[in-house]
Every structure is written in C-alpha cells, then in structure tokens.
C-alpha positions as CSV (number, residue, x, y, z in Angstrom):
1,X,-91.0,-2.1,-103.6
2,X,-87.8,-2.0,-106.0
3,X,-87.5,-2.3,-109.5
4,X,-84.0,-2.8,-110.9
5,X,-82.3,-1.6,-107.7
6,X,-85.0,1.9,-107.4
7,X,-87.3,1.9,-105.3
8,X,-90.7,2.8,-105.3
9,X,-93.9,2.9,-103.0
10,X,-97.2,3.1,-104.1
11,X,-100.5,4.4,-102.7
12,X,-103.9,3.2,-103.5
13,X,-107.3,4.8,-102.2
14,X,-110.3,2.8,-101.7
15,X,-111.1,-0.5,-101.1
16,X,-113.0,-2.1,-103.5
17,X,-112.6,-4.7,-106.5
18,X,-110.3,-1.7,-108.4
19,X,-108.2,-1.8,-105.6
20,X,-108.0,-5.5,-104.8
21,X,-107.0,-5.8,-108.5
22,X,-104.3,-2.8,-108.6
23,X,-102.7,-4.6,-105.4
24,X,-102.7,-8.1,-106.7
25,X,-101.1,-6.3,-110.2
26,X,-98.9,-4.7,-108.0
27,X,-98.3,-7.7,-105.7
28,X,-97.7,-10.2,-109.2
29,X,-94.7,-7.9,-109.7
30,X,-92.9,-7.4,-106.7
31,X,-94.5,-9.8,-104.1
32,X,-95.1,-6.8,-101.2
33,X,-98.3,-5.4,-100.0
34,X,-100.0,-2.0,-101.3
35,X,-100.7,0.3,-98.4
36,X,-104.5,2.0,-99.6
37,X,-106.7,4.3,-97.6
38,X,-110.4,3.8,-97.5
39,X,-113.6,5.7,-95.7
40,X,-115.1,2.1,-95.3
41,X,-114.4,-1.2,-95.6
42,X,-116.0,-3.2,-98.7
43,X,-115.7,-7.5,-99.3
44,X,-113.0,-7.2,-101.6
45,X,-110.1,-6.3,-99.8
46,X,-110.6,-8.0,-96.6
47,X,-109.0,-11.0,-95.3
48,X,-105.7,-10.6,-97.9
49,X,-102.4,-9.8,-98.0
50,X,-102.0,-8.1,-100.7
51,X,-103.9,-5.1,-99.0
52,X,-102.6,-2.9,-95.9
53,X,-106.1,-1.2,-95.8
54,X,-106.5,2.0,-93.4
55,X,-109.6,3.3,-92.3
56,X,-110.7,6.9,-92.0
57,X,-114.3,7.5,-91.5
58,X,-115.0,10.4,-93.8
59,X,-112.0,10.1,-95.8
60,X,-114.0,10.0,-99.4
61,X,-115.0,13.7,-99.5
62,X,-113.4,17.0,-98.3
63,X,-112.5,18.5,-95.7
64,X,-111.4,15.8,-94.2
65,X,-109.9,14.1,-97.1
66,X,-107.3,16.8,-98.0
67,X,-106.7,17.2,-94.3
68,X,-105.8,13.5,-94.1
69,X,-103.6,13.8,-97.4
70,X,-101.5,16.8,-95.6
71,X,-100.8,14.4,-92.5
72,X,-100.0,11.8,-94.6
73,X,-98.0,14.1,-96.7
74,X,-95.9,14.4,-93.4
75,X,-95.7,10.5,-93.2
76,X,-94.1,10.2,-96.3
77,X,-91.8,13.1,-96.8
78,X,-88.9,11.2,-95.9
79,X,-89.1,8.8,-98.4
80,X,-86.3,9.3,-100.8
81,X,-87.8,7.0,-103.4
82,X,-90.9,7.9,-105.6
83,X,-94.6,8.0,-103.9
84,X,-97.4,6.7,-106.6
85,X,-100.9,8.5,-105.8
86,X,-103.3,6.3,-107.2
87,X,-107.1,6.9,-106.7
88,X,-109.3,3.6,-107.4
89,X,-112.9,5.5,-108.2
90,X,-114.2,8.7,-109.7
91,X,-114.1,10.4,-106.3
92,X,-110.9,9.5,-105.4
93,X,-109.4,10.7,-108.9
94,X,-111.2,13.6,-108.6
95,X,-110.0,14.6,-105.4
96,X,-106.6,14.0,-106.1
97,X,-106.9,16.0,-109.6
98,X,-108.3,19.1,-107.5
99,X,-105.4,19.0,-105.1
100,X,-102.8,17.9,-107.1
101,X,-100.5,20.9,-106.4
102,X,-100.9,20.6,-102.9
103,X,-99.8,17.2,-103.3
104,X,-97.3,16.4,-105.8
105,X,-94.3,17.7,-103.8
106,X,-94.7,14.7,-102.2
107,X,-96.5,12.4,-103.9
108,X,-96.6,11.7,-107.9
109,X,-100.5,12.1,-109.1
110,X,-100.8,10.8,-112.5
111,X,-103.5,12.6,-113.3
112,X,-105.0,15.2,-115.9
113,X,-105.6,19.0,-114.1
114,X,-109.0,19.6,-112.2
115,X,-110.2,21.5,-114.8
116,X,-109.8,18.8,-117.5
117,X,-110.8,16.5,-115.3
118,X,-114.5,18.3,-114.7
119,X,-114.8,18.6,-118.2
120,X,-114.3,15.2,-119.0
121,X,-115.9,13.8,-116.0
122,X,-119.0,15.4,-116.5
123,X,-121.0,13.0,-119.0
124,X,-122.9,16.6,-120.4
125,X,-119.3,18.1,-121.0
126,X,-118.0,15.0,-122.5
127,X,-120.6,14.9,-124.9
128,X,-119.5,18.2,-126.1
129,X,-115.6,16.9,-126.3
130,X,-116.6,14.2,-128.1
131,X,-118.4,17.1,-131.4
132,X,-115.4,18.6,-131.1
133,X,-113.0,15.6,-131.8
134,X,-115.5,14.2,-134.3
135,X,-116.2,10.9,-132.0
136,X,-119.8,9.5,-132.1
137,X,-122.0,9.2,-129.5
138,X,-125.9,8.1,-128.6
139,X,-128.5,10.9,-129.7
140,X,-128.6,12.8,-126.5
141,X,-131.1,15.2,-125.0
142,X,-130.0,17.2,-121.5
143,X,-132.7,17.6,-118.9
144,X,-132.0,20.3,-116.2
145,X,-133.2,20.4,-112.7
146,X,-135.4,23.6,-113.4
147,X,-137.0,22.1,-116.5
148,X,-137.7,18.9,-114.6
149,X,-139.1,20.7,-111.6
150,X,-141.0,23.2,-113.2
151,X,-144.3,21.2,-113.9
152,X,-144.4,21.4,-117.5
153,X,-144.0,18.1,-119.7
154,X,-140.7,17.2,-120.3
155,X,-140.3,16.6,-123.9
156,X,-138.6,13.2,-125.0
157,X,-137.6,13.2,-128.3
158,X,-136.8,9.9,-128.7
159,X,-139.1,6.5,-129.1
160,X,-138.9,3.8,-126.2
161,X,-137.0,2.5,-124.3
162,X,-134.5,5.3,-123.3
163,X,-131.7,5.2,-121.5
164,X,-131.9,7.9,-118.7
165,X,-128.6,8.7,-116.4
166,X,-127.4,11.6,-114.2
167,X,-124.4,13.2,-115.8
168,X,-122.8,13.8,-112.2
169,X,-121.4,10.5,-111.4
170,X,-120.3,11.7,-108.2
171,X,-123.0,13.5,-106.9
172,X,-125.4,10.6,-107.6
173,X,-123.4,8.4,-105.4
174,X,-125.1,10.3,-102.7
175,X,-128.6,10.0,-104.0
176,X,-131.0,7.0,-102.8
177,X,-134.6,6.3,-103.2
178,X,-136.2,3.5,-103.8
179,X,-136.0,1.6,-107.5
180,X,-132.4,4.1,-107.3
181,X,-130.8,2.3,-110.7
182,X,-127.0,3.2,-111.6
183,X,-128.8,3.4,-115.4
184,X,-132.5,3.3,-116.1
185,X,-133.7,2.1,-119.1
186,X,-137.0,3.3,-119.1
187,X,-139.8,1.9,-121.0
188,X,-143.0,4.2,-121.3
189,X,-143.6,7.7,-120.7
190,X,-145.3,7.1,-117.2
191,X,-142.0,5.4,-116.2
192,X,-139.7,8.3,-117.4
193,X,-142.2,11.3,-115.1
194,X,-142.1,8.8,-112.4
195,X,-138.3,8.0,-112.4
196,X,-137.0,11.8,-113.4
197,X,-139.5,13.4,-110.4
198,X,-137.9,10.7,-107.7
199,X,-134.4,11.7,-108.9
200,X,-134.7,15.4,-107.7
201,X,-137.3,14.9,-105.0
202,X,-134.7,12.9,-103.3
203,X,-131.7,15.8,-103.2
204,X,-130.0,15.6,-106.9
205,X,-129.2,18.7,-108.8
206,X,-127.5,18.4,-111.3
207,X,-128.4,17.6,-114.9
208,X,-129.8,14.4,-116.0
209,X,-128.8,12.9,-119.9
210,X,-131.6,11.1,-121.9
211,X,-130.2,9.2,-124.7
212,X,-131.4,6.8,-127.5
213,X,-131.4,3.9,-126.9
214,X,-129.1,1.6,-128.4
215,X,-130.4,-2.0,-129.5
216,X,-128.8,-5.0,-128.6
217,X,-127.9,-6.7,-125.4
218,X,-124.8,-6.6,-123.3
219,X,-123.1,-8.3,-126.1
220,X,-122.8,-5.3,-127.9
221,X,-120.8,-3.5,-125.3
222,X,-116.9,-3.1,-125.6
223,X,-114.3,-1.2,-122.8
224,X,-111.1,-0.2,-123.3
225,X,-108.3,0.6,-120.9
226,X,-105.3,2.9,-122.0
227,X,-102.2,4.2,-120.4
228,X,-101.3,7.4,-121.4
229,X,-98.1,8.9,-120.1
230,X,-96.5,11.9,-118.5
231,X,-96.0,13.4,-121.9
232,X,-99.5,12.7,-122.7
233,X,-98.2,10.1,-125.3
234,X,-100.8,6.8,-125.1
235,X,-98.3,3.6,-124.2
236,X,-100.9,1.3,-123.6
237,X,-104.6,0.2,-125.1
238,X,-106.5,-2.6,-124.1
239,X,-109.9,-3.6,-125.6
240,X,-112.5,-6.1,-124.3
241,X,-115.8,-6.8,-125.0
242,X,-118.4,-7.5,-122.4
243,X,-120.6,-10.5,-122.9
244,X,-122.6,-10.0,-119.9
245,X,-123.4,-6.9,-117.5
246,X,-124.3,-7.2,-113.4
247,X,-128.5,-6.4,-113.5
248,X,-128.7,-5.5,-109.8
249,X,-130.2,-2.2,-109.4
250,X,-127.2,-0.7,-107.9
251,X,-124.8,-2.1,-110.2
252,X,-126.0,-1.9,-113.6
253,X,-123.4,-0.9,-116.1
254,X,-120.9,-2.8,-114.0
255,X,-119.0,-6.2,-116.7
256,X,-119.1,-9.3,-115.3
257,X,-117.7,-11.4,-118.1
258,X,-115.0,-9.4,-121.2
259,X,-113.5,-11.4,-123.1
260,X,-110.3,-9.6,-124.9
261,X,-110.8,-8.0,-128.6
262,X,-108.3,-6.2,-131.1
263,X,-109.8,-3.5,-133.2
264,X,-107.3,-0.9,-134.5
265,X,-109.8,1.5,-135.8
266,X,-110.8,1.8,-132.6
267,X,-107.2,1.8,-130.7
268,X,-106.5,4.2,-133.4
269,X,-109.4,6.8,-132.9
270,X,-108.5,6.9,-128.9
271,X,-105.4,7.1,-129.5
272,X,-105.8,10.4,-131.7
273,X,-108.2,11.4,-129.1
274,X,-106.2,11.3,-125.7
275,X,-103.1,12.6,-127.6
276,X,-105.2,15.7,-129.1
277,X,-106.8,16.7,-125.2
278,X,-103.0,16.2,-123.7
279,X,-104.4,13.3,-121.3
280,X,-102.4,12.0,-118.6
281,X,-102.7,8.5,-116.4
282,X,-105.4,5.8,-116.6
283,X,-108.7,6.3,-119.1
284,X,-111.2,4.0,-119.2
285,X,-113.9,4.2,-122.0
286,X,-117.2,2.6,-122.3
287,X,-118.8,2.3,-126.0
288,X,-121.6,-0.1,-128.0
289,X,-121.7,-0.7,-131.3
290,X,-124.6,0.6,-132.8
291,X,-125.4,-1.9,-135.7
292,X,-128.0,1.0,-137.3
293,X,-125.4,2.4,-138.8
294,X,-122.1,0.2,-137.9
295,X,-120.4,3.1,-135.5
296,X,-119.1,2.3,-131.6
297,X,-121.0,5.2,-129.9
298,X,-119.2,6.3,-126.3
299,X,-121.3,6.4,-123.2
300,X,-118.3,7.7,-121.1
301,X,-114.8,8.4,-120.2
302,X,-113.7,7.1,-116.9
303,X,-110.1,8.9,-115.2
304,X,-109.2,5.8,-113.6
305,X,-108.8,2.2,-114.2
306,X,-112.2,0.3,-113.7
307,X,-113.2,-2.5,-111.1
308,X,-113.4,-5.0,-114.3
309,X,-110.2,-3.9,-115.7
310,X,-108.1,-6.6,-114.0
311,X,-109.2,-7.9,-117.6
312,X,-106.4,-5.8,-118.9
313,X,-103.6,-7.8,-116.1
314,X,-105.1,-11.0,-117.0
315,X,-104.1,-10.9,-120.3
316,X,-100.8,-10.0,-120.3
317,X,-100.4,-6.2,-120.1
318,X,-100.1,-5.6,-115.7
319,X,-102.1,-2.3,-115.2
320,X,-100.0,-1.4,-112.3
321,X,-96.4,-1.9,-114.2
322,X,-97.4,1.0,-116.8
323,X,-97.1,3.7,-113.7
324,X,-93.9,2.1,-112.6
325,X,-92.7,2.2,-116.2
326,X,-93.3,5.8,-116.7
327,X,-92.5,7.5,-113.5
328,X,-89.9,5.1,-111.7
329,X,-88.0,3.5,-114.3
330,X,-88.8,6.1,-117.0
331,X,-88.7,3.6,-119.9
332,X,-91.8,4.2,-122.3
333,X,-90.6,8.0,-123.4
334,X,-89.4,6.2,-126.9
335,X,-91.5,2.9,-126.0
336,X,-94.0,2.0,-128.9
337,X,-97.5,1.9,-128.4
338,X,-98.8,-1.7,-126.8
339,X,-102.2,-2.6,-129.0
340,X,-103.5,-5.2,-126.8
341,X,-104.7,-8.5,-127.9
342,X,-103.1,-9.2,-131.6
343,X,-102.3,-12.7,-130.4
344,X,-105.8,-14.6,-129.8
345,X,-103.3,-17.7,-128.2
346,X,-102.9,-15.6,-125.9
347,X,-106.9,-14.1,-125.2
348,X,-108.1,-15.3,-121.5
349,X,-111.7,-14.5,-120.0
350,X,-112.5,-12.4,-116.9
351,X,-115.5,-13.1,-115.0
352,X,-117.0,-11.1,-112.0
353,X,-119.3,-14.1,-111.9
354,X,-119.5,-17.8,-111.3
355,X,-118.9,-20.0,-114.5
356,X,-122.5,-21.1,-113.7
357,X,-123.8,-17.8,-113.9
358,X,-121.8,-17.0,-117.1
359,X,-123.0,-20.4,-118.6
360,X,-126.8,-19.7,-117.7
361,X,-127.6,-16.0,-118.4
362,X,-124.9,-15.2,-121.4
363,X,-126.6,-14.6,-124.8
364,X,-125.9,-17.8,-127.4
365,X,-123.3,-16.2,-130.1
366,X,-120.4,-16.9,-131.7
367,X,-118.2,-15.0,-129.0
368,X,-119.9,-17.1,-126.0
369,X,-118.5,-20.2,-127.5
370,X,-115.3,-18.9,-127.5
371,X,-115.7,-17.9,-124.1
372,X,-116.5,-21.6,-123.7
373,X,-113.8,-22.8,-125.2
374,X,-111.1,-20.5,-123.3
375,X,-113.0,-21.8,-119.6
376,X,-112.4,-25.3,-121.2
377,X,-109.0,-24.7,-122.0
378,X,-108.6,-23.0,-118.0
379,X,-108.0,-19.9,-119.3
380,X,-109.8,-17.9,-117.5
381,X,-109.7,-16.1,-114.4
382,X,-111.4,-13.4,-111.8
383,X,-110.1,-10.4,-109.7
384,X,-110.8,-11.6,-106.2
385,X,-109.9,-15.6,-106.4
386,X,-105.8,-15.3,-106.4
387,X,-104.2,-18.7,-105.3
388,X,-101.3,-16.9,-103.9
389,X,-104.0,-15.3,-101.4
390,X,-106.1,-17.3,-100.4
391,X,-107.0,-18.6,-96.5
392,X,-110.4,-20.0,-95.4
393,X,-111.8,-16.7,-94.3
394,X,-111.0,-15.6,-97.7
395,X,-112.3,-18.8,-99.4
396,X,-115.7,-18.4,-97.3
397,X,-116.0,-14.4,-98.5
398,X,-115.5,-15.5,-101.9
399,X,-118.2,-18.0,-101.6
400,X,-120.8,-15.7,-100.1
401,X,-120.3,-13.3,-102.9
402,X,-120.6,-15.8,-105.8
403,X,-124.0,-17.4,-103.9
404,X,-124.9,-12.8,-103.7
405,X,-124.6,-12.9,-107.6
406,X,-126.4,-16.3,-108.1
407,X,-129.2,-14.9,-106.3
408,X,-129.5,-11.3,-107.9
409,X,-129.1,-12.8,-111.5
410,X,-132.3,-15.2,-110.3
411,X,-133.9,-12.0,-108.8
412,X,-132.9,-9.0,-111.4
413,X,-132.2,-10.3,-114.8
414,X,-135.7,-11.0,-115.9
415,X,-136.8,-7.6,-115.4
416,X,-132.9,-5.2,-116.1
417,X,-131.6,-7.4,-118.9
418,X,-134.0,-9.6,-120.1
C-alpha cells in the first residue's frame, strides 16, 4: 500500500469480524487487500477480497505462534517499507505484546509492554488500576479457585442478580461446558454454586469477578475506541452507545446496534487515563451508566480495536488510517486530539444485526427513534455487507448469518436479555 509516495504493508491476525472490518478500513483507503494470518477460518472473512487470509493450524497460541512469526519475520525482512503488526483479539495482542522485542526489528507492534499489558488485561488487575486513577467501577468481589473449591459457602455480598465473569479472558476461551455463558447474570444463590462449581470442574483456574449488578438494559451500555500514539499521546476517541447486545450464550457482551454519542467528560477522563499509564496503540473500553448515582462504571479495558468497532470507520474517523498516521506518515506528533461525534449530521448507526431484528427486540426510548430516523434516512451500515465486496457466495454467507441471529434472538433473548 502507499500513502503519499511511502509505502506501507500491514499485517492483520485473525479472521473474524475485527478483521474483516480493519481490512475493509484498510481497503476504503488504499483499494489493496490486507494479508492476515489465522489458526482457523471463521464466516467473516471468506469469500472477499479485501482479505488474503493464511491458515496455520495452531497459530493462536505458542510455541507455534512465535515459531511462525520468526519464519515470517524472514518473509518480510526485505521489505524496505514499514511492516504494521496488528493483532485482531485479546490473544493475538497479547502474543504480540509478549514478543514484541523479538519482533519489532521487523515488524512495528503498536502495542503497550507485556507487563502492562497483563496488568491491564487481567479484569482483577484492572480493577486495581482503575482505585488508583480514581475511575469508577461496579462493587466487585474476587472469588479464587481455592476458595471456590474448598467446600465452604462462598459468600456473595451482593443482592440478586449478579454479574459473574472470569477475569482471564484468554484462558476462558478454552473452557466449555454446558450453559458456558461469555457473562452470567445469575439470579439466585442455587444458580451462582451451580454456575461457579461447573466453571472449575471443567479445567479453569484462574480467578473469577462477582460484581453488582448494574440496572438497566443494554441501553445503558456505552464503548469507546481511542487511538493512542507512539508517544503515548491519545489522537483519537470515539464513543458509541449500544442499544442492543447479541443474547446467545457464547456471545453475550458482544454490540449489535451503537449508535454514535459525544460526551467530553467522558473523552476527557480516558484521556487523562491512557496518558497517566503511558498507553500505546488501540484501547477499547466497555462502561454503563449507573443511574443510582449518575457515574459510567468500566467493566473493562480491551488492547485492541473490537469486532463492533467498525462503528468508529463508519462514522468518519477510519480505524485503520490512525496506525498509518502515526507510524508511516508520522503526522499526529503535533495533531490535536479527534473527539468523535460533535456533529450529529454526521451520526450513522452500526448494526451486527438485521434492521428486523433491531426494530423487534430494541428497547422503546428516545435514542431508538433516532436510530429510526438515521435507517430512514439510509444512514446506516454493518461490517460485513460492503457493496465494493460483494459476489453471490458472499451475498449467500451474509444471508445465513442474518437468518443465525433471527433465530438466536427468537431462541435466547427471552431468557439472557429479557
């Protein structure tokens, strides 16, 4: 790729909805295909031509990860123009972070040290970031594996429902059982010994987080995307609020519908806060406004750009330009700070879902019926359907997964977000 006569090539890892969305970012600008490395092949990023995807069975964990990097370390040594390392899920980030300098004579890995990176990745360790720089944050009780296995009663401090999640992202990606949630929000106290006994007996070891629960539907959510550059200064913010989350066991937690929002108390308390840890590279941050005493409480800091954050391309601020900004054309050192959304003519909606599923299972409110009025208006758009990739393989994969989220809305929303 080239950008005012310099060239560039970047590298994504994985192959799901954050990638299809950092390749059609990349692809809006410059009209070439991102090469990305996967372990397995997922619906997003097939049948396109946005995508060079290669497969390497394995390639999500070490040793063979890192073994694959150093080969392709040797396939792209000769390139005199800049190498973007961009990892497209927690795993992927983190492995770069950890080997970053193996890699970076080579490659450029925009990412924060591995030691940062545990702390911050690690929801228990976050917690304790977020005392320290004064940001709030649910009531929060941490459950070890001893306590939980010991066979005394776990004490819950908090009335029902909870909200119960592991605070090792990555190792519960390799946990499974049945009625496996990505969340739980559990209701009694027979639930909570059921669901924290199936969580260990089925190979997790790590600590779990038990949290008060916030009231209030999906509605209350907001996420907000930054860009924070090589000299940890933040050159980009992007807020959206969520009006409606995927219910499906597996996916819970996951936007299908954000609709863009400017707050600048909130742009301004990240801000502060990525500056203060010296952050580098993507952040993505999930928070819900608590109305019991009118804070945004943060769930979480995620070290890479999220599989709904196409949100942040869509309107108007390319996710994958603010790499090529900072490390190829090295333009935002004296750049201001982008505050995303001032301009409401400008606001368009993201869905992960089918306008019919939006329509039918989004709580009535105020910002639904502008949500209505921006579909109406056509502005609106999703990650996967890009006109300038599209063939009938592709059209027929699209339609199978919007009939796959018809049917789990029908089969899981009663019960996960009724």
């Amino acid at each position: 790729m080239e950008t005012n006569g310099v060239k560039f090539t970047p590298v994504l890892l994985g192959s799901d909805f954050n990638v299809y969305g950092m390749a059609r970012s990349f692809y809006d600008l410059y009209h070439e295909p991102v090469q990305a490395f996967a372990s397995i092949q997922l619906a997003p990023t097939r049948f396109t031509k946005v995508v060079n995807l290669e497969l390497i069975p394995g390639f999500d964990e070490d040793p063979v990860w890192i073994e694959t990097m150093r080969k392709l370390k040797e396939r792209y040594a000769d390139h005199p123009e800049p190498v973007i390392l961009i990892g497209c899920g927690d795993g992927y980030a983190e492995l770069i972070s950890k080997h970053k300098a193996e890699l970076e004579d080579v490659f450029i890995c925009p990412y924060i040290d591995y030691d940062k990176l545990r702390q911050l990745n690690n929801k228990e360790n976050f917690y304790k970031v977020c005392d320290k720089y004064g940001l709030p944050y649910p009531h929060t009780r941490i459950i070890t594996k001893e306590e939980a296995t010991s066979g005394e009663p776990i004490d819950q401090p908090f009335g029902y429902p909870v909200a119960l999640k592991p605070a090792n992202s990555v190792e519960w990606l390799d946990v499974h059982f049945e009625g496996r949630k990505k969340a739980f929000r559990i209701q009694s106290a027979a639930e909570f010994t059921d669901i924290v006994a199936k969580i260990y007996q089925n190979g997790y070891t790590s600590d779990l987080i038990l949290q008060d629960f916030i009231p209030g539907d999906d509605s209350n959510m907001r996420v907000l995307n930054a860009y924070v550059d090589q000299h940890h200064h933040v050159k980009m913010m992007c807020l959206g609020h969520p009006l409606l989350e995927d219910p499906a066991p597996s996916a819970i937690g996951n936007y299908v519908a954000i609709i863009p929002e400017y707050n600048q108390t909130i742009y301004q308390n990240i801000q502060k806060f990525l500056e203060e840890i010296e952050f580098t590279g993507y952040a993505n941050f999930d928070m819900k406004y608590d109305v019991r005493d009118q804070s945004f409480k943060l769930f979480e800091i995620n070290l890479r750009q999220g599989r709904s954050s196409f949100f942040v391309t869509l309107n108007g601020y390319n996710l994958a330009d603010w790499v090529v900004k900072d490390y190829v054309k090295h333009s935002l050192v004296d750049a201001p700070t982008v505050y995303g959304n001032q301009d409401e003519a400008q606001h368009a909606l993201w869905l992960g879902v089918p306008v019919k599923v939006f329509k039918r299972y989004t709580r009535e409110n105020a910002d639904k019926d502008r949500a209505l009025k921006l579909i109406a208006a056509g502005k609106y758009g999703t990650t996967y359907r890009y006109d300038q990739d599209m063939n009938l393989k592709r059209w027929a994969l699209i339609q199978w997964m919007q009939h796959n989220y018809t049917v789990n809305f029908k089969k899981y929303f009663a019960e996960n977000k009724g």
